[in-house]
N, C-alpha and C positions, 0 to 999 in steps of 0.2 A: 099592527106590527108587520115589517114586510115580511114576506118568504119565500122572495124571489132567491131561487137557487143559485144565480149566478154570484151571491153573496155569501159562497160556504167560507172562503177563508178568514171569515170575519163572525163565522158560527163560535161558540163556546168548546165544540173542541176541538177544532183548527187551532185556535191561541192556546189549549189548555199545552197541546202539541208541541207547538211553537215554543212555550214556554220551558216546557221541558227539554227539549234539544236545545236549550239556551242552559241550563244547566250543565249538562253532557258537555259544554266546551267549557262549561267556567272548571268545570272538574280536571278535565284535561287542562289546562290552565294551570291548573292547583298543582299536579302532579309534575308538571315541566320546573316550575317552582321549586319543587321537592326535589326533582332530582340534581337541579342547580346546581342547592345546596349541598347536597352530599354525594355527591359523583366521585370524589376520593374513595366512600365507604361503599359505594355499590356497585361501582366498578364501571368497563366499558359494558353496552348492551350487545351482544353476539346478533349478526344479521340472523343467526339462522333460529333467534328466539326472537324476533321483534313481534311475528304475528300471532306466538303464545302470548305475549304481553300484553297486546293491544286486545286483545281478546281476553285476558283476564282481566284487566282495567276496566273495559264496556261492562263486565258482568258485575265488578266491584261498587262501579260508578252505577248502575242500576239500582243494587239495594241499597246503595244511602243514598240515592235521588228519594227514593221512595219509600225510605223510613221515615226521611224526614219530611217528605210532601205528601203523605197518605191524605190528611186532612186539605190539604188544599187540591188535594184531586176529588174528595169530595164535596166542598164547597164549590167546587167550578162544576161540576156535573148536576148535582142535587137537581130531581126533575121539578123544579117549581120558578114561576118567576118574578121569585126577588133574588136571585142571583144577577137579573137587569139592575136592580136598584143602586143606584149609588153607592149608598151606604156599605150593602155587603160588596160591592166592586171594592170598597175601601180596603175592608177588613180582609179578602182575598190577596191586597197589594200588600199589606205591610208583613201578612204571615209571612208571602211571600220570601219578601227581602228579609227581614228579620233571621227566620229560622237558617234561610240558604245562606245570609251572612253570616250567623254562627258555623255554619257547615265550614263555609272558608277560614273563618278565626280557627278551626282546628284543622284544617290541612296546613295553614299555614303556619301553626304551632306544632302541628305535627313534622315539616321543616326544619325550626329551629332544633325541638327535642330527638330529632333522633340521630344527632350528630353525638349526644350524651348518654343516651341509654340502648341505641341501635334497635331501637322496638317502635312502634305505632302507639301516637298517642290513643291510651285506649279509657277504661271504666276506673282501674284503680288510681291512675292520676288524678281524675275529678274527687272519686269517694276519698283518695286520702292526700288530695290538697289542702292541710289542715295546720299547715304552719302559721304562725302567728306573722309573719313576715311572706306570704304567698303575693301579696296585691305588689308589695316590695321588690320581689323575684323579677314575676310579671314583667313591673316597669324597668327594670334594669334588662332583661332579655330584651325587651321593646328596640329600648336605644340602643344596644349594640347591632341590633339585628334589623336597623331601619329602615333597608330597602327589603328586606322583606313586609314588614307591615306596611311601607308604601304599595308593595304587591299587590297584600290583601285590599285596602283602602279603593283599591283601582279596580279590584274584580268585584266587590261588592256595589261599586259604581255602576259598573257594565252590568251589572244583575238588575238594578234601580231601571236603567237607562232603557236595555233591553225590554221590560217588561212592555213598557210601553202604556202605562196606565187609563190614557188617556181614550183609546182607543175602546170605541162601546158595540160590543158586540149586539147580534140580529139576530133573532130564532129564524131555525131555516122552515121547522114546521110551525103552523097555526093550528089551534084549534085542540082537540083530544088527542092528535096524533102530535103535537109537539110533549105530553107526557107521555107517549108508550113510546117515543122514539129517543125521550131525551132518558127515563128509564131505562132502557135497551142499552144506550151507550156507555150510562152508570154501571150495569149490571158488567158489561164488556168490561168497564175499565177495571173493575175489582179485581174482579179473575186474574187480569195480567199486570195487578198492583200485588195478588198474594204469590202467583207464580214467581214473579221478577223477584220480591221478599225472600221467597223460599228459594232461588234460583234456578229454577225449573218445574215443570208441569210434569215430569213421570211419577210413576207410583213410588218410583225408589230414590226419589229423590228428597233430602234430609234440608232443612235451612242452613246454608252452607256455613264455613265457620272461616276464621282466620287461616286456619292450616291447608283451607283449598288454595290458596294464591300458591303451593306447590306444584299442583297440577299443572301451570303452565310456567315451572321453572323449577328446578331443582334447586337454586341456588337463592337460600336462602334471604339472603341482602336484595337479592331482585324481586323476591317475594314479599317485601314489605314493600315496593315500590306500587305492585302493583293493588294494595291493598289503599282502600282511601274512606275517611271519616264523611257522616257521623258512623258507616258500618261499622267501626273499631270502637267506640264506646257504647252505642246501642246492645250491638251481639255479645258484649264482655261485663254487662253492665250485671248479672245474675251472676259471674263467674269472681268480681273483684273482692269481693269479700273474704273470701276463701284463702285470701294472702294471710288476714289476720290469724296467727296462731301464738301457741304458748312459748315461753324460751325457758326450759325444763332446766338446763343445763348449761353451763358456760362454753364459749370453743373446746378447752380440754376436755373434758369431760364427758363431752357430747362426742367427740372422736375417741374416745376413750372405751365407749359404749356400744357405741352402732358406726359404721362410714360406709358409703357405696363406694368407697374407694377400692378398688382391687389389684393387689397388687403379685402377680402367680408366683411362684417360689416352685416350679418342678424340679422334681429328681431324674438324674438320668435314668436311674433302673423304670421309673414310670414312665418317662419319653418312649422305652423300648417295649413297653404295652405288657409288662407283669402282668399276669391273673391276680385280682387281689379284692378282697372283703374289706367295704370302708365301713367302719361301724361309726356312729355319729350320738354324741351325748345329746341329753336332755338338758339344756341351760336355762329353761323358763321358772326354773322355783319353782315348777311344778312337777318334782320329781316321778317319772314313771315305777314301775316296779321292773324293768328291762329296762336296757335303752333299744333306741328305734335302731336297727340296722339294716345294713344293704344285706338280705339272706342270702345270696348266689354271689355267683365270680360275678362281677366286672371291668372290663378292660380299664387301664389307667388311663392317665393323662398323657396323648399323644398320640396314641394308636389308632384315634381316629383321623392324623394327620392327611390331610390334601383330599378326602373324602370330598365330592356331593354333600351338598347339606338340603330338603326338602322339612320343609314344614308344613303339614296338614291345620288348619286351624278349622275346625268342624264345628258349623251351626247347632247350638243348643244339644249337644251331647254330653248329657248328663250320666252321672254312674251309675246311675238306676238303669237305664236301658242295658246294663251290662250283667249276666248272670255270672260272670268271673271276677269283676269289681264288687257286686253286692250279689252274692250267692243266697244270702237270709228272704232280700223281694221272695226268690224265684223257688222256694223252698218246697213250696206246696201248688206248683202251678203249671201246667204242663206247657207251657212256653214258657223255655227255659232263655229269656232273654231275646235283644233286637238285633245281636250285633254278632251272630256267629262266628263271621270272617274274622273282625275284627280282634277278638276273645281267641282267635288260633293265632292270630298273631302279636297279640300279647304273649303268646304262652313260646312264642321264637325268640321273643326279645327281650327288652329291658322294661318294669312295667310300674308307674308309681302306683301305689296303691291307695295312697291315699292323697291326689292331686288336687288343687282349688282355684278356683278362679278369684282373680283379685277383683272383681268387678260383675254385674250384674249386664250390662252394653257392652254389643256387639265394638264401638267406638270403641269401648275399654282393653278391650282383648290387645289387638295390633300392639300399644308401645309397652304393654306387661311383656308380651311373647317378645317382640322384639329388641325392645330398648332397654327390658325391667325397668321402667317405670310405673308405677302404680295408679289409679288413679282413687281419689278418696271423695271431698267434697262434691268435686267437681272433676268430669274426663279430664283426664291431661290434654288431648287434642283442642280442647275447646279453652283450655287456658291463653291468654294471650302470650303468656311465659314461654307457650313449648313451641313459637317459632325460631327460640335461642339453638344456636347450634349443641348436637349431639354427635356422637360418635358409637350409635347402639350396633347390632348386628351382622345385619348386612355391610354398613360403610365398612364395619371393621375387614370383613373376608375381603369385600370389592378391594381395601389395601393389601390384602394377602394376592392378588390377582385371580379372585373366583369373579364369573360372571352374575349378574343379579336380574334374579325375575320376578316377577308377579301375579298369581293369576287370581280372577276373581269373574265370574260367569255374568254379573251385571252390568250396566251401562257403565260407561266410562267417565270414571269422575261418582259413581253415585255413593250414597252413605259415607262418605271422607275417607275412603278405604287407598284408593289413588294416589290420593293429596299427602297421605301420611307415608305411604311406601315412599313417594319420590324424598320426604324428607329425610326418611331412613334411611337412604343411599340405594334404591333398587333402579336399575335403569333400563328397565323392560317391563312394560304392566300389559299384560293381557287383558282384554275383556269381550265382551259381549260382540261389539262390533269388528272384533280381531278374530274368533268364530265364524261369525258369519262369512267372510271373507274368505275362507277356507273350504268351511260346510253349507255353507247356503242359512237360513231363516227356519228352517227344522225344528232346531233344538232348542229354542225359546220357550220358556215355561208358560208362558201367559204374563207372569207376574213380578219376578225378584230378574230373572237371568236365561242363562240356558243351563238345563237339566246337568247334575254333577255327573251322573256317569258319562254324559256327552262329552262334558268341559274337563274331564278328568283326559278324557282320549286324548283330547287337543292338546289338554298338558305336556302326557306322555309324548305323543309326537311333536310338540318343540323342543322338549330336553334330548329326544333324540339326537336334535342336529344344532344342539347347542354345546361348544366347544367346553371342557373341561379343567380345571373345576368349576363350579357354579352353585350358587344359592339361591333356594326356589321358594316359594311357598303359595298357598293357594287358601283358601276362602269360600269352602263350600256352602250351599245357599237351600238348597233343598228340603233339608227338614227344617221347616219354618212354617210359620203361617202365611198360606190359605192349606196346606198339608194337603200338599196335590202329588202324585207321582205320574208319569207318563200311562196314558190310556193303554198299551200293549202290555203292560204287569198288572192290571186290572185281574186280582183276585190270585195275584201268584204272592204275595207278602201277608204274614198274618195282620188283621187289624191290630189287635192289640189292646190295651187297658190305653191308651190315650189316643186322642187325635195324631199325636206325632209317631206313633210308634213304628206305623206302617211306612213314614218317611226315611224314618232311622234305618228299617230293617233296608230301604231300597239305597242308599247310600252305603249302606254296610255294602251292599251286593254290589254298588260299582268300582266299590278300591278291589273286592273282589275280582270286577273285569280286567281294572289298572294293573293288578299284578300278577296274572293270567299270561296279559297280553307281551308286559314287557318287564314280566320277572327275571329272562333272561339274558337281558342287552347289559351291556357292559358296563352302559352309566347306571344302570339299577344296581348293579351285583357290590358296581363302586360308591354308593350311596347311604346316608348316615338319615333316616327318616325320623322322623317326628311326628306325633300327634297326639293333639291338645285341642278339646273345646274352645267358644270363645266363651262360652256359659250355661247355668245349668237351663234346661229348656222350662217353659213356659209351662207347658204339660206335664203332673205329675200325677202319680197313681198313690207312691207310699204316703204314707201318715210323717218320716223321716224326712220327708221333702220339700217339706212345707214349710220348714224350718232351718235356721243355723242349726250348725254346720252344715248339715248334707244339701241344700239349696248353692250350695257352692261347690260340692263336690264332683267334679267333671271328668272324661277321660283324660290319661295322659301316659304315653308312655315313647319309646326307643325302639327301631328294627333297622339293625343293621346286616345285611343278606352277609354269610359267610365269615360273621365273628364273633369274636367270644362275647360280645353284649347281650347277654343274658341273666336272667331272674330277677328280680324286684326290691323295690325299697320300699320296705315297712311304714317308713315316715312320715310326715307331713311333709308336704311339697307345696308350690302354688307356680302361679304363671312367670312371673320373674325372676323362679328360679332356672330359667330353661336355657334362659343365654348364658349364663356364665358356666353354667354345668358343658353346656357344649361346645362354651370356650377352651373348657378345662380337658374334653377328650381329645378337642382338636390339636391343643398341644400350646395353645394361645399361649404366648408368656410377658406380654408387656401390658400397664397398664391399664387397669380399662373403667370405666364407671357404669355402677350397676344396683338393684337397690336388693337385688336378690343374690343367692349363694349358690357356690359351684360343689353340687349334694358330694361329689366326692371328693373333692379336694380340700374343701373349707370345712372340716368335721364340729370347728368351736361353734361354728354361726348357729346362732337360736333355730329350734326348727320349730316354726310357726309359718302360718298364713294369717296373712293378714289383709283386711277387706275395712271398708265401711259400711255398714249395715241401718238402714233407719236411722241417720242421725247418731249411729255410735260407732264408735271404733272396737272391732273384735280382733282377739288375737286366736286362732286355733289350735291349739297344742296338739300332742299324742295321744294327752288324757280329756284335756278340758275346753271349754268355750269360753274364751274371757272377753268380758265386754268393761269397753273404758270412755269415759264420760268425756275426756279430755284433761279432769280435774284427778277421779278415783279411780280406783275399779269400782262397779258398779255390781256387776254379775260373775258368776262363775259357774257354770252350769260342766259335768261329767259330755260326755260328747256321745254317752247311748241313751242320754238322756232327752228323748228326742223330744218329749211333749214340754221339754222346759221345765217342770216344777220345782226343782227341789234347787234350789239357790245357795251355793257351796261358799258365798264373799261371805271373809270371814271367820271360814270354816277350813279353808285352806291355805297353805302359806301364797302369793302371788306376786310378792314384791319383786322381784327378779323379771317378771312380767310387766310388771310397768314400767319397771325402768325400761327395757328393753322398747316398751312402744312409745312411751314419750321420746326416747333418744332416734326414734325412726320416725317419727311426726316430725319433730323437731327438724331434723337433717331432711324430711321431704321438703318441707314450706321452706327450710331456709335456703334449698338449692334452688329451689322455685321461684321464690322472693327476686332473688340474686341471677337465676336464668345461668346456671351454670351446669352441664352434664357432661362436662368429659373433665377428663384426668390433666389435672396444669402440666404435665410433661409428657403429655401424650401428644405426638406432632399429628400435624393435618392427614389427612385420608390419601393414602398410596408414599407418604413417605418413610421412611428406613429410617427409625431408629434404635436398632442394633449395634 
């Protein structure tokens, strides 16, 4: 065998190389194709996005290079040689072509369809291509569509063509050193076969999803440009199912029932910010013995007009860590909780007491708080539905003309945190590497970001000199696992009954610094803050925690410096109820779509949380824990009933409960289905219709 070196571009993986940059242009290919077609629907390309684009396409076109050629990267590497032999040269050739011809059969289908449904062909086309007439369809899209499948016909040529078959590669080593060196190679390509998969090699980095192609574009319709198969049916293929649901209810009946529809009805005496107690019934059939109400004054609808709006969205802050949300933990225990600051300023402000997260993922948190969207089977972020346009929070102020930001202390782009702000309308995202550029490489943790009390400063000093009004929110990282806090608080925070505790208490201590430092600037004094978990943390100590309910019971409450938003609501609350409630102070009054309630405005709206739990759907009342099958109730368990035993279906009335969460299953999937979340006569973002 030779192995004369001068013969490396003819080694195995020179061609494997080769091969693959011969892909990287049939995709680019694919894509110029794509936009061809639908250049009406995507619009012109803005110079000053072309090298976000080009740069999320290379990353796009990486994972389906190599979703679909994993195997034939290791069939060309495999350190042995009968990858010489003919034969398997054969079987290399036709995967080859085959599979990467299917690749182009769906970009090029992907073409035609999304002149028709504005979406990426993805996983539930395939799973529910199920009409008796599909091969029918097929052919008649064919023929109308025939210079495009001439397209495809030509680049699947050029893929044939390109390979080059014929061409018989030469080990460059002999001997023992041709398997530890062609090993070596193998082992090399993995790594940036599972990197490139996952789309990056850092710790915090997640396998990216559909909803990243935000990252390098706000605008939606260019975000599906830069998205390309098979990544859209491989990454969606776990998610397509989850379209299948029940239809409980007819359209009337189903709007009858439940709608995200919203539509504000203020009173001028509430515009001008009355003092006023909202009392809120019990409508789940599951009659309380009180109803839940708001106990204190709170400000009406309005009065928190042209405010600052900041949201706090705090890693794993569970109500447990709180001695003034669950006083029973701390009853007998001389650490009286983690969150002292925190607990003083609940006791300034507006405080739910009884708050839930809809969700279990950090992913899940963002379009609860921001959009009220829920997510159940499946994230909403990772549905290929939720690249359809919305109109949740942020867009809506950016059209009131507040400024939008973002902060989040990790890398930029990592955990889909990024990718989902920019669809959300924020158009300022902070990060890790927007830090450094300010403070230097310091405040790095090791692991997630840079340190919350650091990235908290850095906040405070952009909203500084960030013009007025504005909407903010941030995404603390700290109490998390590896539960490290900076080496100079080393033995100043109590450990605590959990790993995380000592994290919680060091975060408590830097909103403490945050509003120290700039409790008294103007955009603080003029500010409507928020803070809300993204979920309940990892680490628990109670026997309550281990379980529904309280496994979802997280912080969440209102401080607004200098107003009368003060004292608490008794009720159930959860994460999508956050937008519309402070749509409601803000004064919001055109329509808006939302799948949660505005706690003082909307007094009829069911008050439950509602989550998916193990494969079941629970609804959480005042009194009870109801669990639903899809079909029944299933369970009913009191809510201090924490070890679960004693099973009340059956035994109590609940039917007002089911309805109520079929008619909101129902109205999720079928908005889902349908890819619809704003209001039919809500106009576009920044226009006036007043």
């Amino acid at each position: 065998m030779n192995s004369n070196p001068m013969r490396l571009l003819h080694t195995h993986t020179a061609l494997l190389v080769r091969r693959i940059l011969l892909l990287y242009v049939v995709m680019a290919l694919c894509r110029a194709v794509f936009y061809i077609c639908n250049h009406a629907l995507i619009g012109p390309l803005p110079a000053s996005e072309w090298w976000g684009l080009v740069c999320g396409a290379l990353k796009f076109d990486t994972v389906s290079i190599l979703y679909a050629n994993a195997a034939y990267v290791l069939m060309a590497l495999v350190p042995l040689h009968l990858r010489e032999r003919g034969w398997w040269q054969g079987i290399m050739f036709w995967y080859y072509v085959v599979v990467n011809a299917a690749a182009v059969a769906l970009n090029m289908a992907d073409a035609i369809y999304f002149r028709y449904t504005q979406k990426r062909f993805t996983a539930d086309e395939i799973f529910f291509a199920d009409n008796d007439n599909s091969l029918q369809l097929a052919a008649k899209f064919a023929c109308e569509n025939w210079p495009v499948v001439i397209a495809g016909i030509a680049l699947i040529a050029f893929l044939a063509w390109g390979y080059r078959r014929r061409t018989e590669p030469e080990a460059l080593f002999a001997g023992a050193w041709y398997y530890i060196v062609s090993t070596l190679v193998l082992l090399a390509a993995t790594a940036l076969t599972v990197g490139g998969i996952r789309g990056g090699f850092t710790k915090m980095t997640r396998p990216i999803t559909l909803s990243n192609a935000t990252l390098y574009t706000a605008d939606n319709a260019r975000a599906t440009l830069i998205l390309s198969n098979p990544f859209c049916v491989l990454r969606t293929a776990g998610s397509a199912a989850a379209i299948r649901y029940e239809h409980y209810f007819d359209e009337a009946q189903l709007d009858a029932i439940y709608s995200p529809v919203h539509r504000p009805a203020y009173h001028p005496q509430a515009i001008n910010g009355d003092s006023t107690a909202f009392a809120l019934r019990d409508t789940t059939g599951l009659a309380a013995d009180t109803t839940a109400t708001a106990t204190a004054t709170a400000t009406a609808a309005g009065s928190m007009a042209r405010r600052n709006v900041v949201i706090f969205i705090m890693e794993s802050f569970s109500a447990e860590h709180s001695a003034l949300l669950r006083p029973e933990l701390y009853a007998d225990k001389e650490q009286k909780g983690y969150t002292p600051f925190l607990d003083s300023l609940m006791r300034q402000g507006y405080t739910f007491r009884r708050m839930y997260a809809n969700g279990k993922r950090s992913i899940q948190a963002l379009p609860a708080v921001w959009s009220s969207i829920p997510s159940f089977k499946t994230p909403f972020v990772l549905m290929p539905q939720s690249l359809a346009p919305t109109y949740p929070l942020p867009a809506i102020l950016a059209g009131e003309g507040y400024r939008t930001l973002f902060f989040c202390g990790s890398d930029r782009g990592s955990m889909g945190f990024g990718a989902y702000a920019n669809a959300a309308g924020i158009t300022e995202s902070y990060s890790r590497e927007d830090y450094e550029k300010e403070h230097g490489r310091g405040g790095f943790d090791g692991y997630w970001g840079i340190w919350d009390e650091e990235f908290m400063q850095y906040m405070g000093e952009v909203l500084g000199r960030t013009p007025q009004p504005f909407f903010a929110s941030m995404f603390t990282l700290t109490s998390h696992h590896p539960f490290v806090i900076p080496d100079r608080y080393e033995g100043r925070f109590p450990e605590g009954l959990t790993k995380n505790h000592r994290c919680v208490a060091y975060t408590d201590n830097a909103f403490r610094l945050f509003c120290e430092r700039f409790g008294d600037e103007p955009w603080f004094r003029n500010t409507l803050f928020v803070f809300v978990a993204d979920h309940v943390s990892s680490e628990k100590f109670s026997e309550a925690f281990l379980r529904s309910p309280s496994d979802y019971h997280i912080f969440g409450f209102m401080y607004a410096p200098g107003s009368r938003l003060h004292g608490e609501y008794a009720g159930v609350t959860s994460q999508i109820d956050i937008m519309p409630t402070l749509l409601g102070l803000l004064g919001y009054d055109r329509p808006y779509f939302a799948f949660g309630r505005d706690l003082f405005n909307e007094p009829a709206a069911a008050p439950a949380a509602v989550n998916y739990d193990n494969n079941i759907y629970q609804a959480i009342t005042d009194r009870y824990l109801v669990r639903f099958d899809e079909q029944h109730i299933r369970d009913i368990y009191a809510v201090d009933d924490i070890r679960l035993e004693d099973n009340l279906a059956g035994k109590v009335a609940a039917d007002d409960t089911e309805r109520y969460l079929k008619a909101l299953i129902q109205s999720y999937y079928s908005h889902i289905e349908n890819k619809t979340y704003t209001v039919d006569d809500t106009l576009p973002q920044g226009t006036d219709n007043r």
